[in-house]
SELOZA-928470 format. One line per field, with one value per residue (C-alpha): x, y, z. Coordinates in nm, 4 decimals, always signed. Example, Ala and Ser with C-alpha at 12.3 -4.5 7.8 and 13.67 -1.06 7.14 Angstrom:
# residues 2
east (+1.2300|+1.3670)
north (-0.4500|-0.1060)
up (+0.7800|+0.7140)
//
This chain:
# residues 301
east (-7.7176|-7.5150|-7.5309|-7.2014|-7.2063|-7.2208|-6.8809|-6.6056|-6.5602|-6.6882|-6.7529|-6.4471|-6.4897|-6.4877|-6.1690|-5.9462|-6.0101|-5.8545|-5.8830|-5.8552|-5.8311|-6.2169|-6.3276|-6.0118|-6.1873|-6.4856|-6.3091|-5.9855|-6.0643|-6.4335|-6.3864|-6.1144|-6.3222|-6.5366|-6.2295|-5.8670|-5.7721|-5.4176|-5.2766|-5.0676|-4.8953|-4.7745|-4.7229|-4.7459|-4.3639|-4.2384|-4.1111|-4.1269|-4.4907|-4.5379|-4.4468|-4.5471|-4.9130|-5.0391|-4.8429|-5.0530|-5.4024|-5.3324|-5.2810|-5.5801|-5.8314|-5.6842|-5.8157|-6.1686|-6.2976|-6.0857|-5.8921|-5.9615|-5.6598|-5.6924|-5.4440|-5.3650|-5.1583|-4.8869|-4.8973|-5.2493|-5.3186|-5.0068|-5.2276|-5.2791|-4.8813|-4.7688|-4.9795|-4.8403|-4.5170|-4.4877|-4.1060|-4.0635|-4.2716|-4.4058|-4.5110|-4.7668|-4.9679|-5.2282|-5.5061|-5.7084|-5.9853|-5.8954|-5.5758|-5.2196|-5.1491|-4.8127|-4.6692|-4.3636|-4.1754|-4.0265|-4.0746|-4.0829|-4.0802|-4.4341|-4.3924|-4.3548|-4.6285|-4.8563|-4.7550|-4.8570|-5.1652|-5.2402|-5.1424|-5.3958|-5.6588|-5.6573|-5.7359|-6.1244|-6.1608|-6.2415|-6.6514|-6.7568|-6.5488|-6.4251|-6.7210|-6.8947|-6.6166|-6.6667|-6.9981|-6.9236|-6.6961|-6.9497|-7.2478|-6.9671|-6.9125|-7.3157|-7.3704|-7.4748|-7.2496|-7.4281|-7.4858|-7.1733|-7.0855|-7.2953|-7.1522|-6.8094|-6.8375|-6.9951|-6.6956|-6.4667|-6.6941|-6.5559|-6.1903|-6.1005|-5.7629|-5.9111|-5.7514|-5.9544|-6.2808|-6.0947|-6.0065|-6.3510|-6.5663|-6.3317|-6.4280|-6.7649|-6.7923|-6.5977|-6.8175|-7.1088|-6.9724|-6.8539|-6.5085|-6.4172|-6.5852|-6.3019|-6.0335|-6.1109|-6.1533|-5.7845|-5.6489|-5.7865|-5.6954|-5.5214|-5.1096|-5.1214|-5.2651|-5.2341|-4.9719|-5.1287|-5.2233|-5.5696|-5.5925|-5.3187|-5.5721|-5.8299|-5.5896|-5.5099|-5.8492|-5.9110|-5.6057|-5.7662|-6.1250|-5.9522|-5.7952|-6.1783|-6.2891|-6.0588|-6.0638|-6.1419|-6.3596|-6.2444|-6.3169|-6.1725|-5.8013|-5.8043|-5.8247|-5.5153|-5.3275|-5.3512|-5.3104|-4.9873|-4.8544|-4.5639|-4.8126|-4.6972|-4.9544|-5.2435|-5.1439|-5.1370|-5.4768|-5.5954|-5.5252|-5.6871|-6.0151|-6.0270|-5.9894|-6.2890|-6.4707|-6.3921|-6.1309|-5.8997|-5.7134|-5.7304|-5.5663|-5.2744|-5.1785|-5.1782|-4.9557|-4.7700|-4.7123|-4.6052|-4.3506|-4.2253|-4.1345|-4.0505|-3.9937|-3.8965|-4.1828|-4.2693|-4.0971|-4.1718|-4.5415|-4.6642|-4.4849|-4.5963|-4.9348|-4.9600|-4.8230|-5.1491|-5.3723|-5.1759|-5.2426|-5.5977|-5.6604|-5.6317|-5.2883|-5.4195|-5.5883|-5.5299|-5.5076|-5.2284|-5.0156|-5.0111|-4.9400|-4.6759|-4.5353|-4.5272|-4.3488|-4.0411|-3.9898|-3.9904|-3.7481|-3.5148|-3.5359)
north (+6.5654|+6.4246|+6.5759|+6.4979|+6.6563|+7.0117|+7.1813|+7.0522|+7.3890|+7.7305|+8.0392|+8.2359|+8.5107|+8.1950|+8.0318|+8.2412|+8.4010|+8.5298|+8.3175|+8.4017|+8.1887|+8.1980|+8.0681|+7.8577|+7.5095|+7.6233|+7.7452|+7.4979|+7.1650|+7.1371|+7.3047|+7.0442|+6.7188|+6.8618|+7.0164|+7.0328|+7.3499|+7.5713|+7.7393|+8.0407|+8.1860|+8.5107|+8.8780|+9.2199|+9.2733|+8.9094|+9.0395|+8.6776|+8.6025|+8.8562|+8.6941|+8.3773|+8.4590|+8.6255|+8.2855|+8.0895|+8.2398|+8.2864|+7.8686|+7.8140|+8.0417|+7.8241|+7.5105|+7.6423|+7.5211|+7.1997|+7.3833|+7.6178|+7.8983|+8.0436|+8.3183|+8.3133|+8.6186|+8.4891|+8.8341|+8.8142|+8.4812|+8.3777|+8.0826|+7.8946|+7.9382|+7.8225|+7.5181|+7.4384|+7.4847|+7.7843|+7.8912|+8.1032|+8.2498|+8.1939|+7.8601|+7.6601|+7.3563|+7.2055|+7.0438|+6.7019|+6.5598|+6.7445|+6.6972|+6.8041|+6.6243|+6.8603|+7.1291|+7.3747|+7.6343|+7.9667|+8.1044|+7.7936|+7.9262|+7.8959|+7.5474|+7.3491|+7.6058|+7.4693|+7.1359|+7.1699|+7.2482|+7.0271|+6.7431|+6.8859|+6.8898|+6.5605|+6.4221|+6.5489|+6.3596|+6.5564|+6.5758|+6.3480|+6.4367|+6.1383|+5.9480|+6.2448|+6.1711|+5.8348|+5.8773|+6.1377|+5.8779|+5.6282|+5.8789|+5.9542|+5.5551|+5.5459|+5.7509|+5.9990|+6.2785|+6.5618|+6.4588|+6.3595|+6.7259|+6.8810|+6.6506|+6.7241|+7.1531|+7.1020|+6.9576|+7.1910|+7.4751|+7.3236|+7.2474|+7.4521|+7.2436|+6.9071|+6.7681|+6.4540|+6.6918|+6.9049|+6.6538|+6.4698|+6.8027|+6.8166|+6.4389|+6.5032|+6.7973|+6.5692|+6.3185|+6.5604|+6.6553|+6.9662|+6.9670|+7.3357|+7.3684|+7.0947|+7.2339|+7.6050|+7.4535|+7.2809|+7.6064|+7.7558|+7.4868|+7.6496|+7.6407|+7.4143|+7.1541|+7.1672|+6.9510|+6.6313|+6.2879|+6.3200|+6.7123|+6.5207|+6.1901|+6.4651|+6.6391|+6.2985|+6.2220|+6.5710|+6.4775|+6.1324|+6.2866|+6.5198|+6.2542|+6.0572|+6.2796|+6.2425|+5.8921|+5.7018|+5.3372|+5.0608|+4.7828|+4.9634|+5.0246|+4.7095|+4.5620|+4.7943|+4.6644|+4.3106|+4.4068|+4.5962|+4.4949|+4.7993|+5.0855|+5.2426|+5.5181|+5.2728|+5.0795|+5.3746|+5.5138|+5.1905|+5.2500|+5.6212|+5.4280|+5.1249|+5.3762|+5.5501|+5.2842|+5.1764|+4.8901|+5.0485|+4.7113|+4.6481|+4.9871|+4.9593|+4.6193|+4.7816|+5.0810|+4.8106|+4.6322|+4.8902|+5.0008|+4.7013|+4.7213|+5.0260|+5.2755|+5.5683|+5.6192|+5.9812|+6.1009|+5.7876|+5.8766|+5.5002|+5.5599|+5.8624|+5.7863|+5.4522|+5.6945|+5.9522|+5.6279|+5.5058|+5.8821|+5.8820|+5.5952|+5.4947|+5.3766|+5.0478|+4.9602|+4.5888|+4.7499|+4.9629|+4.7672|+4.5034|+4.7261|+4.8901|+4.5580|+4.4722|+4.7888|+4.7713|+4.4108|+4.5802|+4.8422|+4.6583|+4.3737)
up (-5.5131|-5.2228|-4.8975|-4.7053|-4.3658|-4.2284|-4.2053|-3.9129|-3.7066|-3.6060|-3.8503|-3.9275|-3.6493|-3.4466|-3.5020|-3.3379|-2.9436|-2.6376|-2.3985|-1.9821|-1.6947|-1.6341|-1.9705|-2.0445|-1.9171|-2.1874|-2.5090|-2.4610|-2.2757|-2.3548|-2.7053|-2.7960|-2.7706|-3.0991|-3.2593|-3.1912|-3.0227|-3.0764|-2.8116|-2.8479|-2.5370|-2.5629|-2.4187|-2.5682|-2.5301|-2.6428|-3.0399|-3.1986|-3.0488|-3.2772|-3.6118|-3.4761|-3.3938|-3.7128|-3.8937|-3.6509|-3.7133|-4.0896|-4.1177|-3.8466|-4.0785|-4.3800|-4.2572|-4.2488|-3.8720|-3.8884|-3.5929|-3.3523|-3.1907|-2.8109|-2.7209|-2.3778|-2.2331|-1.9912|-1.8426|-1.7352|-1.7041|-1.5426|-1.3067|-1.6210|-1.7450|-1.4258|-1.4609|-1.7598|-1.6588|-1.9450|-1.9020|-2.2389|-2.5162|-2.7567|-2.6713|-2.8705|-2.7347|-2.9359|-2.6893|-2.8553|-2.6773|-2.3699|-2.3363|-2.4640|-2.7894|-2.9309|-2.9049|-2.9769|-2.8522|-3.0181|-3.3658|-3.6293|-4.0541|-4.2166|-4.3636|-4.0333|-3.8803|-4.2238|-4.1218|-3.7406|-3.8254|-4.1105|-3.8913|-3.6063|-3.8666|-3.9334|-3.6153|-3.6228|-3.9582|-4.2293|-4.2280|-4.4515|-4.7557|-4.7963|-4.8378|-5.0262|-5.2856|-5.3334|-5.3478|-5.6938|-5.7946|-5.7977|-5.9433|-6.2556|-6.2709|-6.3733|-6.6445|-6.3770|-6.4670|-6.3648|-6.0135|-5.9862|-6.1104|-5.8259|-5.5693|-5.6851|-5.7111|-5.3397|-5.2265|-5.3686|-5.1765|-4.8465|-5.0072|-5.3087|-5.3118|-5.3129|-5.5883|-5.6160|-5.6587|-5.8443|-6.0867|-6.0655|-6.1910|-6.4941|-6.5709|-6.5145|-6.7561|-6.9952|-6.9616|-7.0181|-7.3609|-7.1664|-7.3135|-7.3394|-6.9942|-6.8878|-7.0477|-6.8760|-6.5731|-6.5642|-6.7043|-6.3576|-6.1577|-5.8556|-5.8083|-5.5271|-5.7005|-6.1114|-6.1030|-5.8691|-5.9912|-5.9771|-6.2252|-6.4376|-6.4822|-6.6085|-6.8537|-6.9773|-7.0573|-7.2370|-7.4897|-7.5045|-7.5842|-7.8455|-8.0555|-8.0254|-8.2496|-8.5418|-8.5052|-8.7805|-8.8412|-8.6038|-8.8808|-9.2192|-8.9804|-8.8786|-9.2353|-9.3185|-9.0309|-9.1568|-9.4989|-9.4462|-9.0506|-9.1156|-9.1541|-8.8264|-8.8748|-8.9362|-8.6761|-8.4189|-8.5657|-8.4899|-8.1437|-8.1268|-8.2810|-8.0323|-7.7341|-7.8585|-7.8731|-7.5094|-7.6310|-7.3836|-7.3815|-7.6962|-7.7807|-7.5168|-7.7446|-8.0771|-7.9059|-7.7547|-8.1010|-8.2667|-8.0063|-8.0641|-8.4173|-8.3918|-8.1177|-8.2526|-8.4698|-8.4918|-8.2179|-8.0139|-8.0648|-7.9267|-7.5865|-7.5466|-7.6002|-7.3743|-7.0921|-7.1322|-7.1648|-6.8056|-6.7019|-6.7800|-6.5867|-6.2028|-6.1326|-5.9732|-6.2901|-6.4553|-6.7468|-6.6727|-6.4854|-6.7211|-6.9756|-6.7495|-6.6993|-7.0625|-7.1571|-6.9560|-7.0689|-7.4082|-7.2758|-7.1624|-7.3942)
//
């Protein structure tokens, strides 16, 4: 199994201090050439420093070390708020590399508070993820699925919402012959990312895995195909045979064909099934954007 890189930031209890004039060089400046560091300055009597703050913390603990939070009371640290010209609260500066990078001032609603920090998070990189991913996405590439699998549930130990690791464990299971396992793990996929790209690509290939089963000889459908060229439903079980075989290809240009004589077979049963083949697949693939291309000539023929 792939090891990727310890995680970005401090322990939870860590994430969030109060911060004074004598340690603010320490936990701010220093702190915020490892991580970037959130600034909340506020007083006991200021009411929306009181929404704010909690909102703050709640998105800071969310982003699991990426970020760090100091909360400076103007009351008792009013050296540092003069420095930095404070002249109302709350007031939120976010320091980078020792310096001021942005900042905000009064209560803002959740979303642009999610965003602010999201957008801090990014700038320490996001330890090693990235190239941990790849790295599955290779292991699944060469047969070695349950690697891949390990590498994959890792990743989602750091970042539950990944949806590219999210969507590369239900692969992996799928590719392990796993396919209930698959299926209950896109049932439990969580809110925030059932619908993306990448948990979408994995349902795709479930439906596609399905149909594999109940496919029938490659050779004995083609015959019936060139026997009778009209048998839409020979023609279409053609497809489902070539695709599990890995003619992927070869099955987009029978479901091509027989959109082309007829496209409202079965409830327009060839479209729909080119679309979870595109699905299944990366959207950069040769194979689907030829086959994109090739269906909207026959659209719009």
């Amino acid at each position: 199994m792939l090891e990727f890189g310890q995680k970005t930031g401090a322990p939870a209890g860590d994430l969030v201090r109060d911060v004074t004039e004598a340690d603010f060089m320490a936990e701010v400046i220093e702190a915020s050439r490892e991580v970037p560091v959130i600034v909340d300055f506020w007083a006991p009597w200021c009411g929306p420093c009181k929404t704010l703050g909690p909102a703050l913390e709640s998105a800071v603990q969310a982003a699991r070390g990426k970020v760090r939070m100091a909360k400076v009371n103007v009351d008792e640290n009013q050296t540092i708020a003069a420095q930095l010209r404070i002249q109302s609260i709350p007031t939120v500066y976010a320091f980078w590399q020792g310096k001021p990078v942005d900042g905000f001032q009064g209560a803002i609603p959740p979303s642009q508070i999610k965003t602010f920090v999201e957008k801090l998070a990014g700038l320490a990189g996001d330890g090693g993820l990235a190239e941990a991913l790849d790295a599955a996405e290779d292991m699944l590439a060469q047969g070695a699925a349950v690697d891949a699998a390990e590498t994959f549930a890792a990743i989602l130990g750091e970042e539950p919402e990944n949806a590219r690791a999210y969507g590369g464990l239900v692969r992996a299971h799928l590719a392990l012959g796993q396919t209930d396992q698959a299926e209950g793990l896109l049932a439990a996929a969580p809110a925030a990312i059932a619908g993306s790209a990448e948990v979408e690509a994995a349902r795709a290939q479930i439906a596609l895995s399905r149909q594999a089963a109940s496919a029938g000889p490659v050779a004995e459908l083609l015959d019936r195909v060139l026997a009778h060229p009209d048998d839409h439903q020979a023609r279409f079980d053609l497809a489902l045979a070539l695709h599990a075989a890995g003619k992927v290809e070869g099955a987009v240009e029978e479901l091509l064909e027989l959109f082309r004589r007829d496209r409202d077979w079965n409830d327009g049963a060839a479209r729909k099934q080119l679309f979870t083949i595109f699905d299944a697949l990366k959207p950069n693939d040769p194979i689907v954007l030829k086959g994109r291309r090739k269906l909207s000539s026959l659209l719009f023929a």
